[in-house]
N, C-alpha and C positions, 0 to 999 in steps of 0.2 A: 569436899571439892571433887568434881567428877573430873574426868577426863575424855577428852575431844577428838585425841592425837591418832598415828596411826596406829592398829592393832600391834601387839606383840611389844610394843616400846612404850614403856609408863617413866612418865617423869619424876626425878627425884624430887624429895620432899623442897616443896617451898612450890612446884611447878616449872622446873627450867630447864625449858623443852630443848632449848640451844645447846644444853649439856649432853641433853638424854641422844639427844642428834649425833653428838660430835662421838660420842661411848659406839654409837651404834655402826659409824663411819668405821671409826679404828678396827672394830671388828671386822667389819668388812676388808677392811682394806689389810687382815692379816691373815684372815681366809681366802682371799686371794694371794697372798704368797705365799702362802701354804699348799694351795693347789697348784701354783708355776714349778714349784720347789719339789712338788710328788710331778707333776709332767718330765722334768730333767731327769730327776733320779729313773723313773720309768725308761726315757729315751735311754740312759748310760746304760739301765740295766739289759736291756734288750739289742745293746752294741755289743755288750757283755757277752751275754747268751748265744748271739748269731759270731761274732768273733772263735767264739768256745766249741762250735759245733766245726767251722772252718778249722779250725787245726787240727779238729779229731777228725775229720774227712782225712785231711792232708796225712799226719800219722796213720792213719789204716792204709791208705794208697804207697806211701814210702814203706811200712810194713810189707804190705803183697809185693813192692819191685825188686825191694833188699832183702827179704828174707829175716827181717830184725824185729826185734822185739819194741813195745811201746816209750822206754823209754831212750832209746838209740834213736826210734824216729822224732821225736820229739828232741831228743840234741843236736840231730841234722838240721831242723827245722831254728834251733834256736841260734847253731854257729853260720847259715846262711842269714839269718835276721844279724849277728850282727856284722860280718862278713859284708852287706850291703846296706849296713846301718837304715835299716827300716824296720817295724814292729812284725813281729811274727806274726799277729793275724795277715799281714799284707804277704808274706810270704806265703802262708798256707792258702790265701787266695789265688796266688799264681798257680800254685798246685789245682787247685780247683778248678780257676780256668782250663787250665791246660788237658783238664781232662772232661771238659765240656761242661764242668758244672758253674750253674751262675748263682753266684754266690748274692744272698740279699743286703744290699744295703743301705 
């Protein structure tokens, strides 16, 4: 029995091509959630990364005005996050703005 179909997809024994389709769909259609699923982790990780460099600006900058060591400015950083109950990256962005840096995001 030859086969007709498109390349790369051969039908299972008997010829049923409806099958060989629907096998080849599923695939697809979980390699596409697999790349949405590496797209998000990618986005979260690079909020990550740019969050993580924002604080360390922010602790280097409250270091140089205090005179403190890394983890003194980094507990300034953490009792003003909760002190105005917002996430310490948003705080060490204030820090950033304020000292003219624009922070990406």
């Amino acid at each position: 029995m030859s086969y007709d179909g498109p390349p790369g997809l051969t039908p299972r024994e008997g010829g049923d091509h409806a099958a060989t389709l629907m096998e080849a769909m599923r695939a697809a259609l979980a390699l596409i959630d697999d790349v949405e699923a590496l797209r998000v982790e990618n986005r979260q990780l690079r909020e990550a990364l740019e969050g993580r460099a924002l604080i360390e600006r922010a602790k280097g900058m409250l270091m140089a005005r205090r005179g403190c060591d890394e983890a003194a400015a980094f507990e300034v950083l953490v009792a003003l996050s909760r002190q105005q109950r917002r996430k310490v990256r948003a705080v060490a962005a204030d820090f950033a703005e304020s000292a003219g840096i624009q922070p990406r995001m």
